[in-house]
N, C-alpha and C positions, 0 to 999 in steps of 0.2 A: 505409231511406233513401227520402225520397218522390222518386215519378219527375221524373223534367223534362217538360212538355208536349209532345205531336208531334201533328203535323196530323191530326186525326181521318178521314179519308180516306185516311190512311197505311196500307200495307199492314199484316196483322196481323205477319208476320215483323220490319217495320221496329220497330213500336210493342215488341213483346218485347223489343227489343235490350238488354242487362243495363245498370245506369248507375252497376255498383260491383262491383267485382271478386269481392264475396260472393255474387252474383247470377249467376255467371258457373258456365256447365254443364259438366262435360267437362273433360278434359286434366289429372288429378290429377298425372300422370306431372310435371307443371311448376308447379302451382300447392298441390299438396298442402304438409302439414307439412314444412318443412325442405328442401323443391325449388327449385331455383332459382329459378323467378320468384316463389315466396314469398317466400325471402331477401333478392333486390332491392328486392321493393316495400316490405319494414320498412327496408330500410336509403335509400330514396327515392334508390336511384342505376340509371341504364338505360343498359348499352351499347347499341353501333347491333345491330341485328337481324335476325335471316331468316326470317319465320315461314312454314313451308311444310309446306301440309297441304290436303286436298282441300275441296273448296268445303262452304260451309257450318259448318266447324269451328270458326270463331269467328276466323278472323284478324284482320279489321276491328276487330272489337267487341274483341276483347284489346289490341288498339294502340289505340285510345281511352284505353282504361280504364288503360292504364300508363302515358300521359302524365298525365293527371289523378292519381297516386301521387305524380307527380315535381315535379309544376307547370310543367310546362314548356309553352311554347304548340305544339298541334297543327296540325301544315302536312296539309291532304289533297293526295293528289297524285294522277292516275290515269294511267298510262301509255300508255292507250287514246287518252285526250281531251288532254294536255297534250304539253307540248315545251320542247325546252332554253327558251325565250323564257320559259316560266312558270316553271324552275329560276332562272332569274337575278331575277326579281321576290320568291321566295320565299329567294335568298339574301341580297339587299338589304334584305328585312323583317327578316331573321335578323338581320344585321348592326346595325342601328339599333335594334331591341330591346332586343339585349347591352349597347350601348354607351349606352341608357338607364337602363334598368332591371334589365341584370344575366339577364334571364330567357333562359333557353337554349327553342332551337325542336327539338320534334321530328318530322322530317319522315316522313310517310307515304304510301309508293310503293305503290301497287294495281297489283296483275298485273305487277311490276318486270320477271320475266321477258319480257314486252313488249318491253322497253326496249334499245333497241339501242348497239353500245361506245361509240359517240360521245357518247349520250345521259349511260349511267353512268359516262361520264369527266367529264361537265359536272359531277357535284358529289360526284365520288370528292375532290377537294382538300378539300373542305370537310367532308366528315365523316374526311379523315385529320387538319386541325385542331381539331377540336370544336365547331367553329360549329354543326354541323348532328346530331343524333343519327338517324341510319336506321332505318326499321322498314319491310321490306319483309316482302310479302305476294307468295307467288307458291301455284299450283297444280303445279309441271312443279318437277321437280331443279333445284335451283342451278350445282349444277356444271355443268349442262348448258349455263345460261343468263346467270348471271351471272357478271361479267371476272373473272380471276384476285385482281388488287390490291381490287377493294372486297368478293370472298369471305373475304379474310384479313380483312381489317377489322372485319368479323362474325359473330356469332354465330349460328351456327343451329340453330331450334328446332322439332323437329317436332312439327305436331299431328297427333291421328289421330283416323278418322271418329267421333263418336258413336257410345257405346252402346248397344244397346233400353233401358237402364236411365234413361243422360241425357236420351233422345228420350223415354219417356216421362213424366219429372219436367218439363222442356218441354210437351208435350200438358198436363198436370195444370197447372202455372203459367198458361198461357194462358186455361184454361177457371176460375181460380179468379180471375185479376187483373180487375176490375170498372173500373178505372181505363184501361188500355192494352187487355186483354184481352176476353175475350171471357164475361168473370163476368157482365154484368147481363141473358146472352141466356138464362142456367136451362137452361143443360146441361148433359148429360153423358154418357159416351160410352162403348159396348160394350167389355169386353176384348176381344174379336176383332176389333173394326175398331181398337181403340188399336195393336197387334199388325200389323196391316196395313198403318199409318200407317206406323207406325219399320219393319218389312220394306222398304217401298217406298222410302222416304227415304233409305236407304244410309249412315249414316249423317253426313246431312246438314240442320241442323236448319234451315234457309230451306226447304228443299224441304220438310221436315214443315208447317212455320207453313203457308204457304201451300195445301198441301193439308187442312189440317186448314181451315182459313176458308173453302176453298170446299163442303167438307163440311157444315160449321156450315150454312152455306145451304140446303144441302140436306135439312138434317135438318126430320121433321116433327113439330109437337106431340104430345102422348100424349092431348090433353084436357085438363090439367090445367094449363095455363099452363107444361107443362117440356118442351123437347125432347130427342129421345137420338142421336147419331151412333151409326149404323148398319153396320154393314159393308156392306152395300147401298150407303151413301151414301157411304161410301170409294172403292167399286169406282167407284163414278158421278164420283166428282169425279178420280180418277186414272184414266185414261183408257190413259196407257204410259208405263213408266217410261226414263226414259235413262240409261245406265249412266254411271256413270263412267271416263275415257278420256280420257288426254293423247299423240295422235299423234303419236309421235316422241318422245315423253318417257318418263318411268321406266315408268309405265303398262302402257304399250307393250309394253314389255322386259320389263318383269314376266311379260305375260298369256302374248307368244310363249314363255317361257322357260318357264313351265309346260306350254302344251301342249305343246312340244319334251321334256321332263322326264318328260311323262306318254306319251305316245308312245313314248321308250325304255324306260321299266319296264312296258312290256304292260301297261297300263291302258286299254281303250278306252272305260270310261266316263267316267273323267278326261281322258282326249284331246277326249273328244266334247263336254264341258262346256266346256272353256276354247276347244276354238272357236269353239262358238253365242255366249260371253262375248265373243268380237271381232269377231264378225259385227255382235251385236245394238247391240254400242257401235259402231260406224259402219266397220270397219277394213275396208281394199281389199281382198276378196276374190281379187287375183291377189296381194297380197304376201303372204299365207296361201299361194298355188298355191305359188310359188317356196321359200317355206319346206319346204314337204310334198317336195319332189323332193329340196332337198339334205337333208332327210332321209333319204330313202331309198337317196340313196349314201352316207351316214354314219352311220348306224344299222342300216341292215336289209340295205345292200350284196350280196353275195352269197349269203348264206341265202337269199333269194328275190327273184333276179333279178326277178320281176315288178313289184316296189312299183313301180321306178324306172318302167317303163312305163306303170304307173295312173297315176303320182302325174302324169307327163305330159299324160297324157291328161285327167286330171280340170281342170287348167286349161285346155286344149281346149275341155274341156263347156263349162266356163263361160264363156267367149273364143263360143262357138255361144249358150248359152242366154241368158247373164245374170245377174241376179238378180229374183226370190230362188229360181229352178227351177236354177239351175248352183251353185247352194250347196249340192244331195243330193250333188254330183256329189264335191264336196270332203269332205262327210262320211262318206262310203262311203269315200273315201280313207284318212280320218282314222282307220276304224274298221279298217280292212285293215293300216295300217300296225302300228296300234295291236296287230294279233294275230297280224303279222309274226315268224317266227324272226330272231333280231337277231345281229349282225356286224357289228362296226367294222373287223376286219381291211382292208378294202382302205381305208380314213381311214388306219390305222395304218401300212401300208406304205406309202402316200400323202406322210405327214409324216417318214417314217424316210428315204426314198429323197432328199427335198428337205434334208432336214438333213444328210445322206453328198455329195450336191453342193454344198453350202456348205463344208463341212469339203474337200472335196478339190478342188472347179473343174473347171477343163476338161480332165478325162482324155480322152486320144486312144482314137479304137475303134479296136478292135482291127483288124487289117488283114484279115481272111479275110473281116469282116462289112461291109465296106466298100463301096462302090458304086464300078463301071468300066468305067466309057461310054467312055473313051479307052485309046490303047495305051500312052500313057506311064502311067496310071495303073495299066497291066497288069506294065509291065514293073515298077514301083515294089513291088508284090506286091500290089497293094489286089484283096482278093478271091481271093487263092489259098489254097486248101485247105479253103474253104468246102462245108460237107455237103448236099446238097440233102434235107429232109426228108421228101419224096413217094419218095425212092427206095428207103424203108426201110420194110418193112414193118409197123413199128408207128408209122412216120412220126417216128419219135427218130432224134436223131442225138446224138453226144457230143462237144457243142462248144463252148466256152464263149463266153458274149454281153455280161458285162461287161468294164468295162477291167481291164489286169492287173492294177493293185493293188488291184484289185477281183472277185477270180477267188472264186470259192465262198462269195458272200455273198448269205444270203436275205435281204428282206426282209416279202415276203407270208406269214404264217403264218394259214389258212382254220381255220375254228372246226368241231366237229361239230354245228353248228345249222342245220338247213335244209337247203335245197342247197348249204350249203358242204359238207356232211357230204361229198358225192357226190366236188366240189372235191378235199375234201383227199384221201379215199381214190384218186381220180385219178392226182395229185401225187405221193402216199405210193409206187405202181406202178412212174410214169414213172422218179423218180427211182433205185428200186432198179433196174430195167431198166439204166439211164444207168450209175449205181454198177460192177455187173458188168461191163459191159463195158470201161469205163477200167480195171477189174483184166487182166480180159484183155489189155487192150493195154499193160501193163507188163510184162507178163510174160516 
């Protein structure tokens, strides 16, 4: 198909943009034999849409490209730049269109998750009558961000990042297109800096185009009228990569959820990776601190009492140093935690005990264990028959401390890991100690 013209000044990433769905890189999962947006586009019908997938995946360019299947005319919209006043102008074109010539509009929301309820209630009526067909574009979860009524109304589809395989059939296209590309500059380009390109781009092929054109620049003749992209000239034209990372969004949850994941199965290489992974994308190093601590009372808890006072302390460090010196602070946390003997018991009897006071309310304490600052609360009995523990020589007394219909119920059961080990053999003593003596005293 020949291309359409684009300002030759236009970025290289813009000029590549595909302008026919065969053109189009990536995402087999949806455009392959027999997948859904193959089926739509033979049968030229398009519900409204959710395309959500990290930047550079081809959002934009795939909503293009399926309105031109359907003929239907494309509305841009961007969430950033635009407002309800431009929905109402673009539902009025819609309108007069239809009621022309029959042509249905399809509208295209940039960054929709932008868009705030009042905005996607401005034209949820109109894509629940058909006036309007939707194609949003977001980076962040849907559910996260768009309202309930116009999530049902659509379809979501996910894209996922580029392959090294798509990125470099991309690099090849650009370097072979004479017309858009970058064919009449006689280059051509190392496997290792090709390899370094798609590494670096994540797979994100704007971020490839781009740094592949400032490469091209860089590159230097051989003599002979051809030049070669060098890994040199890779390294030179990518300077630091920015990770990808939606604050607050799945991202987010993903990254903590790993190093949380990897942190209880005694990984501290995997702990270590996914934290410099949210440092180096931009995450708050204290809501990393606060994560590390209630770690340590939910993972590692009693095995070794110490985590919980590193892990405190390592947000100290950095509350004192900063960044990026109060970030060892956290990683020495991370890798401590990481080699930690591990214990959930005190979570477990944590969640047991709060789920025995929902199921039963407000039992009264029992009366020995009671507090009595006054003498009618003496004469009442609060506080009689209470064992003082210091007067015993193992400092045991055999008393019970829950309420009565609560009388012989553990809830803490310590692990033999760590210094729980010490705990439970403790416990294991105290109790038999306790045990014998209540026989005695039946006797």
């Amino acid at each position: 198909m020949t291309r359409q013209p684009t300002q030759a000044k236009a970025p290289l990433a813009e000029r590549m943009r595909p302008q026919a769905i065969d053109e189009f890189v990536g995402q087999r999962h949806l455009l392959g034999e027999g997948k859904l947006l193959q089926r739509l586009i033979s049968e030229r019908y398009l519900p409204s849409l959710l395309l959500w997938g990290p930047p550079g995946s081809g959002k934009t360019t795939l909503a293009r490209l399926l309105a031109r299947t359907t003929g239907a005319e494309f509305a841009f919209f961007s969430a950033v730049l635009s407002g309800v006043k431009e929905i109402r102008e673009i539902v009025a074109q819609a309108e007069r269109r239809k009621k022309d010539s029959g042509q249905g509009t399809i509208l295209f929301v940039d960054e929709i998750h932008r868009f705030n309820k009042s905005q996607q209630d401005a034209f949820l009526p109109h894509v629940e009558s058909g006036l309007l067909t939707l194609i949003g574009a977001t980076t962040e979860n849907p559910s996260f961000h768009v309202i309930a009524p116009l999530l049902s109304r659509c379809r979501v589809l996910v894209l996922e990042p580029l392959s090294a395989v798509d990125l470099l059939t991309i690099i090849e296209r650009a370097l072979a297109d004479r017309e858009q590309g970058l064919g009449d500059w006689q280059l051509s380009i190392d496997p290792e800096a090709g390899k370094h390109l798609c590494r670096i781009a994540d797979g994100d092929a704007r971020s490839l185009l781009n740094s592949l054109e400032i490469a091209a620049n860089l590159a230097e003749e051989n003599g002979q009228g051809k030049r070669t992209i060098t890994l040199a000239a890779v390294e030179e034209a990518i300077q630091r990569k920015s990770l990808r990372y939606d604050d607050g969004g799945e991202e987010h949850y993903n990254l903590i959820s790993a190093l949380h994941k990897s942190l209880r199965d005694s990984d501290p290489d995997g702990s270590l990776y996914w934290l410099c992974r949210m440092l180096a994308a931009g995450e708050d190093p204290l809501y990393i601190a606060r994560r590390l601590i209630r770690f340590a009372s939910e993972d590692v808890g009693n095995a070794d009492p110490q985590a919980l006072a590193l892990a405190i302390n390592s947000r100290d460090a950095y509350h004192v140093l900063g960044s990026p010196e109060g970030e060892l602070a956290l990683a020495q946390t991370v890798i401590y935690l990481a080699s930690a003997p591990k214990s959930n018991a005190a979570y477990a009897a944590y969640n047991l005990v709060m789920k025995e006071i929902r199921r039963t309310g407000s039992l009264p304490v029992p009366l020995h264990i009671r507090n009595a600052p006054t003498s009618l609360m003496k004469e009442l009995g609060y506080g009689k028959g209470y064992q003082y523990a210091h007067d015993d020589p193992h400092a045991l007394v055999a008393q019970d401390h829950l309420p009565e219909a609560l009388a012989g119920s553990t809830y803490y059961s310590p692990t033999n890991r760590g210094y729980e080990a010490v705990i439970k053999d403790r416990l294991d003593k105290w109790r038999q100690i306790l045990s014998s003596r209540r026989k005695k005293d039946h006797v």
